[in-house]
C-alpha positions in Angstrom: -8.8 -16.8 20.7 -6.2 -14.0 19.9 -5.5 -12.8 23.4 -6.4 -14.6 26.6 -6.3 -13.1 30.2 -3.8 -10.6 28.4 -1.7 -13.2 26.8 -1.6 -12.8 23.0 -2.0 -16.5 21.7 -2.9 -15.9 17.7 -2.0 -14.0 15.2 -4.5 -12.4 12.2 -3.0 -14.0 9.2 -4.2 -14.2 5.6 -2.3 -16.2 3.0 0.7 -13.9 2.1 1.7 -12.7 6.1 0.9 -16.5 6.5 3.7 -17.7 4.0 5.9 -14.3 5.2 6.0 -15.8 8.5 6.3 -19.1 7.7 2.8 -20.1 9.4 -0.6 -21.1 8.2 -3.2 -18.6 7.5 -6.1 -18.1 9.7 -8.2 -16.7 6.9 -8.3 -13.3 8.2 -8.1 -11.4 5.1 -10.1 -8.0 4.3 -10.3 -5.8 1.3 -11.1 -2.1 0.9 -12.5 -1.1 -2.1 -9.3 -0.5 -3.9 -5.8 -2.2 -3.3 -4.8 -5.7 -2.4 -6.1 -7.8 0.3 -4.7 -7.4 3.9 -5.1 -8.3 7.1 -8.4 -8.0 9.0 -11.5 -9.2 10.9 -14.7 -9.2 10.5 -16.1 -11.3 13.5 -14.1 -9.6 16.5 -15.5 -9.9 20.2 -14.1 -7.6 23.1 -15.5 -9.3 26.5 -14.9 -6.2 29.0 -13.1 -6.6 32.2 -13.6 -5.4 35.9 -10.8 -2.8 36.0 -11.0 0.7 35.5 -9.2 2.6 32.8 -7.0 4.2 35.2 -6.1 0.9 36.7 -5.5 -0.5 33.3 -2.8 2.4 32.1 -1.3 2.6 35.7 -0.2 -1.4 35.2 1.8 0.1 32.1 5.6 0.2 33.2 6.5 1.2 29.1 4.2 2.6 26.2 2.1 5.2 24.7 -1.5 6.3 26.6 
């Protein structure tokens, strides 16, 4: 679970933001098809909630819409 009733409880980490961060990796890395690995996820589920998008951006006191 990375965010629960809009409470971020994980973070995406592979093995390098992992040891940045001083944590342990959750084995999110991805790869393009050029460059080092990064961060990513492959296996991502959005359940949709019972407010409007209107209601949603009018509960934001600071941020970009």
């Amino acid at each position: 679970m990375v965010v629960e009733n809009g409470v971020l409880r994980n973070y995406l980490l592979n093995t390098y933001t992992a040891r940045k961060l001083g944590m342990r990796s959750t084995h999110n890395a991805a790869r393009g098809l050029a460059g080092a690995p990064g961060v990513g996820c492959g296996n991502l589920y959005l359940q949709p909630g019972n407010m409007t998008k209107e209601q949603i951006l009018g509960e934001v006191k600071a941020g970009f819409t």
